[in-house]
C-alpha positions in Angstrom: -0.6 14.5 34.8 -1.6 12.0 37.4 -0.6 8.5 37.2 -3.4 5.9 36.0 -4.6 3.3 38.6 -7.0 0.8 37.3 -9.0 1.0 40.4 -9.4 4.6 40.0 -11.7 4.5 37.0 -15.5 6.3 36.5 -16.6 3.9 34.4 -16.0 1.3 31.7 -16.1 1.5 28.4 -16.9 -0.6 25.6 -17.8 0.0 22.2 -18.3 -1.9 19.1 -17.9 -0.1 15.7 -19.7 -1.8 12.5 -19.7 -0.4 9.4 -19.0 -0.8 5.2 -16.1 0.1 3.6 -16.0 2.8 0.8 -15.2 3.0 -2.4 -11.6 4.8 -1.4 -9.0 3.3 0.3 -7.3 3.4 3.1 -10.7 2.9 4.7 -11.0 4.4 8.4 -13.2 2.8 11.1 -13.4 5.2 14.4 -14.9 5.8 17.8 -16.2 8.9 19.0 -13.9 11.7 20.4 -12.9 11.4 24.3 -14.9 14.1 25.9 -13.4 17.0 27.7 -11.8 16.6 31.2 -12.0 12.6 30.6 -9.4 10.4 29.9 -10.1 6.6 27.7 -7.7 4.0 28.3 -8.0 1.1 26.1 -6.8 -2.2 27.2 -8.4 -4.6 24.3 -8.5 -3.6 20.8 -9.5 -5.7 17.6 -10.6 -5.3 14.2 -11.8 -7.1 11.7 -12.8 -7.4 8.0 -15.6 -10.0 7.9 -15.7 -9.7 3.9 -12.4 -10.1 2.4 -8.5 -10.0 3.2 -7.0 -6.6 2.9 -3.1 -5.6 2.7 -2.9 -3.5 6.0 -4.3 -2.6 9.4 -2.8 1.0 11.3 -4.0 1.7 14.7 -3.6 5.6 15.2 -4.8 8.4 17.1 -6.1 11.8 15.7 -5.0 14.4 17.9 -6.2 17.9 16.5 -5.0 18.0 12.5 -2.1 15.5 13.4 -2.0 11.5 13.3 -0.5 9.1 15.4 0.3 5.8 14.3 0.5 3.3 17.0 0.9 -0.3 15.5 0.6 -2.2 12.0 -0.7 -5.8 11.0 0.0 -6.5 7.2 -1.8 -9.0 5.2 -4.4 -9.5 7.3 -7.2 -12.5 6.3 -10.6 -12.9 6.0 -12.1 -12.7 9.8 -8.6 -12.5 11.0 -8.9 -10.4 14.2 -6.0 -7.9 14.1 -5.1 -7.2 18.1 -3.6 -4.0 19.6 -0.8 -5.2 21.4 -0.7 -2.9 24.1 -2.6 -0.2 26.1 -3.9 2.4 24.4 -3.7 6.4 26.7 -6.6 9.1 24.8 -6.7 12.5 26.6 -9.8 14.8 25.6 -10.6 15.4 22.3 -8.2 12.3 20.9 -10.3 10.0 18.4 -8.9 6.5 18.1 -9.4 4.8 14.5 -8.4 1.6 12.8 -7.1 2.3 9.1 -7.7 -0.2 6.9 -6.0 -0.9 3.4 -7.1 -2.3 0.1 -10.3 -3.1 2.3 -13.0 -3.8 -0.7 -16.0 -1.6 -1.6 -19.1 -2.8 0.7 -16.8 -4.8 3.1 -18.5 -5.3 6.8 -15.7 -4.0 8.8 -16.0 -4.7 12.5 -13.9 -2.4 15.1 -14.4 -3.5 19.4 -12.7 -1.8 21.9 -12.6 -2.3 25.6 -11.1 -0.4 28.7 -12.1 2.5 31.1 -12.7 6.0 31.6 -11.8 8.2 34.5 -12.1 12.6 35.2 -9.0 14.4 34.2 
């Protein structure tokens, strides 16, 4: 695999995921799947529960039928932004999601995420 230069990006990529919560929990918030022969690096991630306080935030990846948990904030307030705290490497088909816990029915949950794209 080649190494990652920042100045060697396509293009960059932001997104900005808002949505409700369910009536299950954990509740997952998630960005679209990292089309083929791409890579998405993520630089800046945050989420946030704009409702309610909630007992945890995971950061994973779905790769296939597998998860991969990257980081955890617990106890997280009311429009407390929880932040990735480091860069975040999806190869094709990976879909990055933010897992949230005890996150009340018809809570606005907010998920941003920020970095770049390049060909594979």
């Amino acid at each position: 695999m080649p190494k990652h230069n920042i100045n060697d990006f396509d293009q960059l990529y932001r997104c900005t995921c808002r949505e409700q919560a369910g009536a299950t929990s954990p509740h997952r918030v998630k960005l679209v799947p990292v089309p083929a022969k791409r890579s998405r690096i993520l630089t800046h991630v945050t989420v946030e529960n704009l409702t309610h306080g909630y007992t945890k935030c995971r950061l994973g990846i779905h790769a296939g039928a597998k998860d991969h948990y990257l980081d955890e904030l617990t106890d997280p307030l009311q429009n407390e932004l929880a932040v990735s705290r480091s860069d975040i490497v999806l190869g094709e088909g990976d879909i990055f999601f933010a897992e949230l816990t005890d996150a009340t029915c018809n809570d606005y949950l907010v998920l941003t995420a920020i970095g770049w794209e390049a060909k594979l």
